[in-house]
C-alpha positions as CSV (number, residue, x, y, z in Angstrom):
1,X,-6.6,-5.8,3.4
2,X,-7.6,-2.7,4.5
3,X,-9.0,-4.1,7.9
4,X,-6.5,-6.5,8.5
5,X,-4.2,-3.6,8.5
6,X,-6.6,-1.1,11.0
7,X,-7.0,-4.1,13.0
8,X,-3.5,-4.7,13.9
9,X,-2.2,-1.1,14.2
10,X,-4.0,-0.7,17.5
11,X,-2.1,-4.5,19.1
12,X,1.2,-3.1,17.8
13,X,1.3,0.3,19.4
14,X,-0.1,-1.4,22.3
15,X,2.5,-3.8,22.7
16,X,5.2,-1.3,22.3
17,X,3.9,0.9,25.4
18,X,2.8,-2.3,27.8
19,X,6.3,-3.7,26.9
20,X,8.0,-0.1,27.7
21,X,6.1,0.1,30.4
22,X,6.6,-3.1,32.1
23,X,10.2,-2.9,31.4
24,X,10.0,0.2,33.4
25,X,8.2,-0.7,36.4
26,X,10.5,-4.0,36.9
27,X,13.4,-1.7,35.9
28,X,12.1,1.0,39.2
29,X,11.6,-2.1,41.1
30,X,15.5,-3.4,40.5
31,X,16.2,0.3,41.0
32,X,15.1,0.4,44.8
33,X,16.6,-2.9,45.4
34,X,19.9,-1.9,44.6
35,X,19.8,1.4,45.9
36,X,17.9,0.6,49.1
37,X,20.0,-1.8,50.7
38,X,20.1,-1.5,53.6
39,X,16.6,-0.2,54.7
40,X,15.0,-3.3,52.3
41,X,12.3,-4.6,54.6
42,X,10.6,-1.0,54.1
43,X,10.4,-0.9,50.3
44,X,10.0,-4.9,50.3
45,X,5.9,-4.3,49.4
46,X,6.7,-1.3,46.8
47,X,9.2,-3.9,45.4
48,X,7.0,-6.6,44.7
49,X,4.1,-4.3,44.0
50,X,6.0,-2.7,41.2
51,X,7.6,-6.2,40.0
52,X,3.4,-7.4,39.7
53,X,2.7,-4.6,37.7
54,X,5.5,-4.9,35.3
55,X,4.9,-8.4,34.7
56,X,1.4,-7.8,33.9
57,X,1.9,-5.1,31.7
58,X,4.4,-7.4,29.9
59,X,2.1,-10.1,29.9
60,X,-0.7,-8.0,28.5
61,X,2.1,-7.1,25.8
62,X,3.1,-10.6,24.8
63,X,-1.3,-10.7,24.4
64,X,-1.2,-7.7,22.3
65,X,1.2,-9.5,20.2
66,X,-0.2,-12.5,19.3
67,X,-3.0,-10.3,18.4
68,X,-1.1,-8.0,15.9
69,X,0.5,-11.0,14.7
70,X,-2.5,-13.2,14.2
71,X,-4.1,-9.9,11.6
72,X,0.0,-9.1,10.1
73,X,0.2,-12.8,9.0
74,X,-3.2,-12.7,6.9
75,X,-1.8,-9.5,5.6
76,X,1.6,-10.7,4.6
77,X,0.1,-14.2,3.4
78,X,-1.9,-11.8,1.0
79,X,0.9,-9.3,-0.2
80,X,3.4,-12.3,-0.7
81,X,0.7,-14.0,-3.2
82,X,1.0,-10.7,-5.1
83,X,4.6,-9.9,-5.0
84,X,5.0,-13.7,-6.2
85,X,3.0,-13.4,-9.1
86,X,5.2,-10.4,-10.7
87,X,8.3,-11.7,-8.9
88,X,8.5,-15.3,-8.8
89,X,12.1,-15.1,-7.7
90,X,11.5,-12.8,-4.4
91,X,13.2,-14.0,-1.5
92,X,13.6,-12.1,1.4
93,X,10.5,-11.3,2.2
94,X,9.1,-9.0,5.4
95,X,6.0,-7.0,5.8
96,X,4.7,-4.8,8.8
97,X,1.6,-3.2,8.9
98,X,1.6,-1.4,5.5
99,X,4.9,-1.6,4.6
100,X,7.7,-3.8,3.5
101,X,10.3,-4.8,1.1
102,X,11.8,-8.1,-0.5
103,X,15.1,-9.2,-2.9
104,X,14.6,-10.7,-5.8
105,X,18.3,-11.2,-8.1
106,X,20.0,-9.3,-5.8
107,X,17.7,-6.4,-6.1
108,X,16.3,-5.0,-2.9
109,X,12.5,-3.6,-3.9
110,X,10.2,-1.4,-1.0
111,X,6.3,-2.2,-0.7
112,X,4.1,0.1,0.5
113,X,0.3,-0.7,0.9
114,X,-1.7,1.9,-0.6
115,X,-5.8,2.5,-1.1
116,X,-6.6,4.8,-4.0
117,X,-9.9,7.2,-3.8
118,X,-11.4,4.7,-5.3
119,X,-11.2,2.2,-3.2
120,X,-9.2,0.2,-4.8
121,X,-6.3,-1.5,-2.7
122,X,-2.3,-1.5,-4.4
123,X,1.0,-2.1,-3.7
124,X,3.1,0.1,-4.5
125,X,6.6,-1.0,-5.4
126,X,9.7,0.8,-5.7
127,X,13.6,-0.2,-6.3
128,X,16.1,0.8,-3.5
129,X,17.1,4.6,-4.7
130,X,20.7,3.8,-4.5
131,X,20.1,1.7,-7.5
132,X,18.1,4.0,-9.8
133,X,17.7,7.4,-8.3
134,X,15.0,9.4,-10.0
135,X,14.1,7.2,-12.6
136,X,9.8,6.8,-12.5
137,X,10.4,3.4,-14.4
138,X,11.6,1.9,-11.1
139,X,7.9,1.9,-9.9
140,X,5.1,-0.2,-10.2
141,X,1.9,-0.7,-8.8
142,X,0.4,-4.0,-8.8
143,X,-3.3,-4.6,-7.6
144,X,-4.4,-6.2,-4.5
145,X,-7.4,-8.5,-5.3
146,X,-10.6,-7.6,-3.9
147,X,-11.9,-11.2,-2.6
148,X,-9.1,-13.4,-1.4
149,X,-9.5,-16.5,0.8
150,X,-7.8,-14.6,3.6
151,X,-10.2,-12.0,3.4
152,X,-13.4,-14.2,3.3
153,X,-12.2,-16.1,6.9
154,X,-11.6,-12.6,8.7
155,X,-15.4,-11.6,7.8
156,X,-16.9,-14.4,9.7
């Protein structure tokens, strides 16, 4: 779980700042355009040089995605077989990197991946605090098993 986690932290940040990025060379590029209307067959290459490099940055984003999304699903597909066990009535669901939450009878509960010093891999959940503020009985922590069929195809 651990790994799964690591290795999509790196494809999410990096779709954030090649999305941001692109966004912002094609926004520059529409900039000039708009502004430089009249003197357009000067800034015509800058134009289309910045509009290139935006869409390849967002391209290269959209890659980075698939990536982060391809490690995030095994993740999720593991903390959803753990989450159903203690609540078979979760619906709801959503989990990002190492943290998450799901609504089971109305309920809205956090999870938060967690590895003790020990090695050992939990989820940590907690109930909204609006519900019970300060009450340590609104936490559990249920274990993440160690060899899981998800795990076993990502170590190929």
């Amino acid at each position: 779980m651990e790994q799964l986690i690591n290795a999509a932290t790196i494809p999410y940040w990096a779709t954030i700042v090649l999305s941001f990025l692109g966004g912002g060379f094609i926004g520059v590029a529409i900039l000039i355009f708009v502004v430089e209307h009249g003197n357009i067959k000067e800034e015509i290459k800058v134009i289309i040089a910045l509009l290139v490099i935006g869409v390849m940055l967002l391209v290269l984003g959209v890659h980075c995605k698939n990536i982060y999304s391809k490690y995030n699903d095994q993740a999720k597909s593991i903390v959803k077989n753990v989450i159903a066990k203690e609540y078979p009535d979760a619906t709801e669901f959503r989990f990002e990197l190492d943290t998450g939450y799901f609504i089971e009878n109305g309920i809205k509960y956090k999870a938060e991946y967690q590895k003790t010093i020990s090695n050992e891999e939990k989820l940590i959940i907690t109930v909204n605090d609006f519900i019970a503020p300060d009450n340590n009985k609104s936490i559990k922590t249920l274990d993440i098993p160690k060899e899981t069929k998800n795990n076993e195809s990502t170590n190929n």
